[in-house]
C-alpha positions in Angstrom: 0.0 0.0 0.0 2.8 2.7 0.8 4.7 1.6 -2.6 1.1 2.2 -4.2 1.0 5.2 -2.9 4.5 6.5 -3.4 3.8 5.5 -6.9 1.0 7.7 -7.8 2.6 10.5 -5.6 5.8 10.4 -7.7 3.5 10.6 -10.9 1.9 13.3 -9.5 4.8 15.3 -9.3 6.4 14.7 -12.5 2.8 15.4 -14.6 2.9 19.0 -12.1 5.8 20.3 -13.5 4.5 21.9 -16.2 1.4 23.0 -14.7 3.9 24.9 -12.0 5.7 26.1 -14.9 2.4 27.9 -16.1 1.3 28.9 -12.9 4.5 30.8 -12.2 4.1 32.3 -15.0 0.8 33.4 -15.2 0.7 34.2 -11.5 3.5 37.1 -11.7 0.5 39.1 -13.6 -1.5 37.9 -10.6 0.9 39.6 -8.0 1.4 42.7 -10.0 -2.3 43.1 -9.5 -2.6 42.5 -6.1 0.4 45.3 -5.3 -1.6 47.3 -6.9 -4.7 46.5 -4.5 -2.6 47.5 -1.4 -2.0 43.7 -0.7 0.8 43.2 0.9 3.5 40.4 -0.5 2.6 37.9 2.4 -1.1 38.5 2.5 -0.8 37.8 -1.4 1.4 35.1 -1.1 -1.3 33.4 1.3 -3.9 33.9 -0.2 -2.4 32.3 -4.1 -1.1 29.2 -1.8 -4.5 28.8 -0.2 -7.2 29.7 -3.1 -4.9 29.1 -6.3 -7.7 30.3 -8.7 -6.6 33.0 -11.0 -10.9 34.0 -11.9 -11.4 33.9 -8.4 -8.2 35.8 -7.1 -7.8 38.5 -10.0 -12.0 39.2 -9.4 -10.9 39.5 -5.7 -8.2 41.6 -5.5 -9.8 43.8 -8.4 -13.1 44.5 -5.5 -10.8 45.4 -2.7 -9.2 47.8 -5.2 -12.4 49.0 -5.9 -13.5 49.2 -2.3 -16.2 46.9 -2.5 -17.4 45.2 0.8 -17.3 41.9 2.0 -20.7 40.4 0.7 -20.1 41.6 -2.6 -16.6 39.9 -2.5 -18.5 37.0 -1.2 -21.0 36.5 -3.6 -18.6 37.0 -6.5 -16.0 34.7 -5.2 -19.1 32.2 -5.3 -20.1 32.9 -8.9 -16.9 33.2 -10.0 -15.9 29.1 -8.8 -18.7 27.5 -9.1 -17.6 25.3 -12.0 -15.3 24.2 -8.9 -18.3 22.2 -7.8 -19.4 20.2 -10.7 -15.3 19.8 -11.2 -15.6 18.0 -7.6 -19.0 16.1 -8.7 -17.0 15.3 -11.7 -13.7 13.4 -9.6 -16.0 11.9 -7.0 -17.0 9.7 -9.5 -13.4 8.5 -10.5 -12.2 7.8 -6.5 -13.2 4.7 -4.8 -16.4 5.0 -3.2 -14.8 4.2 0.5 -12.4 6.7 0.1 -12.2 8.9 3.4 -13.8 11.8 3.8 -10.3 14.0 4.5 -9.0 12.5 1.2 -12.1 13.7 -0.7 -12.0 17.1 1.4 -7.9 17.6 0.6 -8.5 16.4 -3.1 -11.5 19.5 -3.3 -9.0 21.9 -1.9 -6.8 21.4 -4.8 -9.0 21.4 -7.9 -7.7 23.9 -10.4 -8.7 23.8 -14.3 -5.4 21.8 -14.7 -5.4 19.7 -12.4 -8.4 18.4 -12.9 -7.6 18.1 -16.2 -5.2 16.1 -15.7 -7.0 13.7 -12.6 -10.1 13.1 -14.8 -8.0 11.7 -17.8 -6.5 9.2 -15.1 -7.8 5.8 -16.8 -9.5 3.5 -13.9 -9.5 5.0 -10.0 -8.0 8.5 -9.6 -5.9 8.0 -6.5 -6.0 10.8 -4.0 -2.0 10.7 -3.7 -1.3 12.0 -7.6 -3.7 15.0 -7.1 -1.6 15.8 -4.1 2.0 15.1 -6.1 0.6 17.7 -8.4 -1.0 20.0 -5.2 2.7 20.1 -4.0 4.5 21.2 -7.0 2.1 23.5 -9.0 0.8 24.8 -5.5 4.5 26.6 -4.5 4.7 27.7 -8.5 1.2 29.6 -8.2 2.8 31.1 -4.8 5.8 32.3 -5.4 5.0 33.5 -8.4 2.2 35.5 -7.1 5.3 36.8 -4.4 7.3 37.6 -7.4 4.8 39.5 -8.8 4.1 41.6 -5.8 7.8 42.2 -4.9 8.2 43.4 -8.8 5.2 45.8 -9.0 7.3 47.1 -5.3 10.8 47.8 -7.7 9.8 48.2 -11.2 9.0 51.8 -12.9 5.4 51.9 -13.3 5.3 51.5 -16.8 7.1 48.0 -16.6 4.5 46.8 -14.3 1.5 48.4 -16.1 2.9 46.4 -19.1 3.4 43.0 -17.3 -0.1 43.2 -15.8 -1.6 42.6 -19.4 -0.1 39.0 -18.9 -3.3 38.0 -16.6 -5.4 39.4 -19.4 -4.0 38.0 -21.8 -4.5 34.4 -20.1 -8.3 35.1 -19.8 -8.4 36.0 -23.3 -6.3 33.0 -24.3 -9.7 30.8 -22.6 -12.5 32.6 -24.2 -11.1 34.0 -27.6 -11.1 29.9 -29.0 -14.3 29.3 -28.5 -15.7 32.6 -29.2 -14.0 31.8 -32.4 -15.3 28.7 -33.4 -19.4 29.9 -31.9 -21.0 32.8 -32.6 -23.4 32.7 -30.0 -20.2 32.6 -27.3 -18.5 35.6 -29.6 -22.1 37.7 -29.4 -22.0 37.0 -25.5 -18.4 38.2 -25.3 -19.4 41.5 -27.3 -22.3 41.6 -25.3 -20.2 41.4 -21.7 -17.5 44.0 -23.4 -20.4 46.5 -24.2 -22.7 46.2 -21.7 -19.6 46.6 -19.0 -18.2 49.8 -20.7 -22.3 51.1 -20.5 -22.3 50.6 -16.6 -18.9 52.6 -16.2 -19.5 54.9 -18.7 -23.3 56.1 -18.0 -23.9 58.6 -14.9 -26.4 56.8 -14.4 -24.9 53.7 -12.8 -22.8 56.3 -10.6 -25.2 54.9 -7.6 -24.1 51.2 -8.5 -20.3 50.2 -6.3 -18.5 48.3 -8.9 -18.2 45.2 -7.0 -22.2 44.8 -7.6 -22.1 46.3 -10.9 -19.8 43.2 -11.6 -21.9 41.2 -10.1 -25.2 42.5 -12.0 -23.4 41.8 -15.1 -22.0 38.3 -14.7 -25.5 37.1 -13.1 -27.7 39.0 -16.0 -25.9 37.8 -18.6 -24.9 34.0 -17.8 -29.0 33.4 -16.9 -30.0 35.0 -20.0 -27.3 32.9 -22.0 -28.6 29.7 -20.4 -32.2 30.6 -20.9 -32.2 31.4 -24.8 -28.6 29.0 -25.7 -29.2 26.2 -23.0 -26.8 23.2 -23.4 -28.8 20.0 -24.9 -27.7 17.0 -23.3 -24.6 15.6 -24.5 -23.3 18.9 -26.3 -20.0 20.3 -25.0 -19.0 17.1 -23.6 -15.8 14.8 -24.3 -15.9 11.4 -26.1 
């Protein structure tokens, strides 16, 4: 059983190298934008080792740079990872159904887009010990490169860092610029968010409106409508 385990663990952390190579990456953006939130390198640093969602963090740092208050942080951090839930639905039915409850509950804590990726094209039983070889190698990338973010916004001119903080955008375009490429209804939503969002910050008369619920208006409104007039038939946008 320990060899088993040791195995899988092993695996784990040779398939999270590259993921950690992303992470660092990518999370340097991350860090640039939290120094610019008034978070301070440790705070930051926690929070990436802790959360280690990049929607979830870059739409939380960008309400406590906006001010917003700690419901509307709240209920965006909800909206914002729930697909973390039916990602968790998804690897509970790959584990063994008497697996412990504290593996199931460590395994949740570490569900990224990659990861899970990775776990869920495990062929047979997804043992909890590779998720957490990958947990504890992409885990430190997505840390310290969220530090090295923060401690580079702290010593670079302003225009360096205003030019490495495009990076995080960058990534979210990289997610929704395929599909919106290859479905016009996703590339008319897109449009739709990018107009609608420059109406709410551009018209006086959503000066009433915090932007931490105008964000919140917007990504509510517009995913319900999208799944009322586009829903999903059964079986569409799933793998073979």
């Amino acid at each position: 059983m320990l060899t088993d385990r040791k195995k899988w663990f092993l695996k784990g952390l040779k398939d999270g190298i590259p993921i950690m190579l992303g992470y660092f990456a990518v999370s340097i953006a991350l860090g640039i934008l939290a120094r610019k939130a008034g978070i301070t390198a440790a705070q930051a640093t926690i929070a990436s080792a802790l959360i280690m969602a990049s929607a979830g963090q870059h739409i939380g740092f960008t309400l406590i740079a906006a001010g917003a208050g700690y419901l509307e942080v709240v209920v965006m951090e909800a909206i914002a990872n729930a697909r973390y839930l039916l990602m968790s639905t998804a690897l509970s039915q790959k584990v063994d159904p008497a697996l412990p409850l504290r593996h199931r509950l460590l395994m949740g804590l570490w569900i990224t887009d990659e990861i899970f990726g990775v776990s869920v094209s495990v062929e047979g039983r997804l043992n909890p010990y590779y998720n957490y070889g990958m947990a504890a190698v992409a885990t430190p990338g997505w840390a310290l490169g969220t530090l090295a973010g923060v401690v580079l916004g702290n010593v670079l001119p302003a225009r360096v860092v205003s030019a490495l903080s495009v990076g995080l955008y960058g990534m979210f375009m990289s997610i929704f610029v395929p599909p919106a490429r290859k479905n016009r209804i996703i590339a008319a939503l897109v449009a739709i968010s990018f107009a609608a969002s420059w109406a709410f910050n551009a018209l006086s008369w959503f000066d009433i409106i915090s932007p931490g619920v105008k964000i919140i208006i917007l990504t509510v409104a517009i995913s319900l409508g999208a799944a009322l007039l586009f829903p999903v038939k059964g079986g569409e946008g799933r793998g073979a």
